[in-house]
C-alpha positions, 0 to 999 in steps of 0.5 A: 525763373532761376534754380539753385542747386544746394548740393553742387555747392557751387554758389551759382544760379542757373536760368531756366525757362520762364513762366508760362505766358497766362501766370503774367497777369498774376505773378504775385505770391497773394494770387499764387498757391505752389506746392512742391514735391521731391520730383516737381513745383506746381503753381496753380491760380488761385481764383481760376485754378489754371495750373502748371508744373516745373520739371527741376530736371528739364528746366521746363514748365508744362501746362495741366489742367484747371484745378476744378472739381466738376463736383462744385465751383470754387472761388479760390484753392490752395494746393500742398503736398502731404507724403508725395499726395498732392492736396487742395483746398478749395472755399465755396461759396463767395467771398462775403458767404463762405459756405465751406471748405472742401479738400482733395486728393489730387491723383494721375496730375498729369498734362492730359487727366485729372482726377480728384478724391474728397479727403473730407470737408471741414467742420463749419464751427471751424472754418468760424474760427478760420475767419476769425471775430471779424467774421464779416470780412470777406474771406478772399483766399485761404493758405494750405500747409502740408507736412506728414500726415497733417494739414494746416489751413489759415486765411491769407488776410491778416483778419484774426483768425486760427489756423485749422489742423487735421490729421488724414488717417486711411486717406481722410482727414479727421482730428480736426482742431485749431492753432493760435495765429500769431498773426492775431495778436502781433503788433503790426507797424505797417499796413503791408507787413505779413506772417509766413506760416510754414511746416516741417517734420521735427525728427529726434536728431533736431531735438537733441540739437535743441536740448544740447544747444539749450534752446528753447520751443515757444508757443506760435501765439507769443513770438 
């Protein structure tokens, strides 16, 4: 692990301490979630839920807890961070028979307690169009985006479906709706080619930027 520091200005990177020695087997960005705050990286396996943090001060990695709810069994989670809170997904069910999509509030994440509060599940006409027209593939593993007061999840495959927003308001999630997915219409040339779907808040500065750069916004569905 190397880190780069953008405010020293200096151009170099500097090595850190490894990953922890159980992330060897999975050390890919498909079997990997990772949510970032202002303090800390956390990484979590998607399918066990074994997790660790990376302190950006100390250089250093420390093993939490597993990422699992004692009040169901996930087959796969996505962690993110929304106004300092981090937040998971999880899928249960199994792959072929998805039967729902819970999130929490992952609270106290500390080396020796965990606790988690249900934000809400999400709607079951919603997590259709998640999967997609190709409902019958399995539905492997799920992405989380957080930025705000918002959450955005989509299927990590490349299988046609939407992208599935909700607002959390008083600690829940409610307002739920969906997003087109460029991914679905986008003509791909190579079987290993993928889509990032990431978020950020959009402030008023960066659109004056935009209208004094005469640049234009397009719709996710169309680039």
């Amino acid at each position: 692990v190397e880190l780069f520091d953008i405010e020293s200005g200096d151009g170099a990177w500097e090595r850190c301490e490894s990953m922890p020695d159980f992330l060897y087997e999975s050390a890919s960005s498909t079997w990997l979630s990772v949510a970032v705050s202002s303090e800390k990286m956390y990484v979590t396996e998607k399918r066990s839920g074994v997790t660790c943090s990376f302190n950006p001060v100390t250089r250093s990695w420390t093993k939490l807890l597993d990422l699992c709810p004692g009040e169901c069994s996930l087959y796969s989670r996505s962690i993110g961070f929304s106004v300092n809170r981090l937040i998971m997904a999880g899928i249960i069910g199994d792959e072929y028979n998805p039967t729902g999509i819970e999130l929490w509030e992952v609270i106290d994440s500390d080396e020796s307690h965990l606790k988690f509060e249900s934000i809400g599940s999400m709607p079951e006409t919603y997590l259709e169009k998640l999967r997609g027209i190709n409902s019958d593939w399995p539905l492997t593993s799920i992405v989380l985006n957080a930025v705000g007061d918002m959450v955005y999840v989509h299927g990590a495959a490349e299988n046609g479906g939407e992208i599935v927003a909700a607002e959390i308001e008083g600690g829940k999630l409610c307002k739920w709706r969906t997003l087109p997915n460029a991914d679905a219409t986008w003509k791909k040339s190579h079987a290993a080619e993928r889509v990032i779907v990431a978020c950020s808040n959009v402030g008023f500065s960066d659109l004056k930027l935009a209208f004094r750069n005469n640049l234009s916004f397009l719709s996710t569905s169309k680039y």
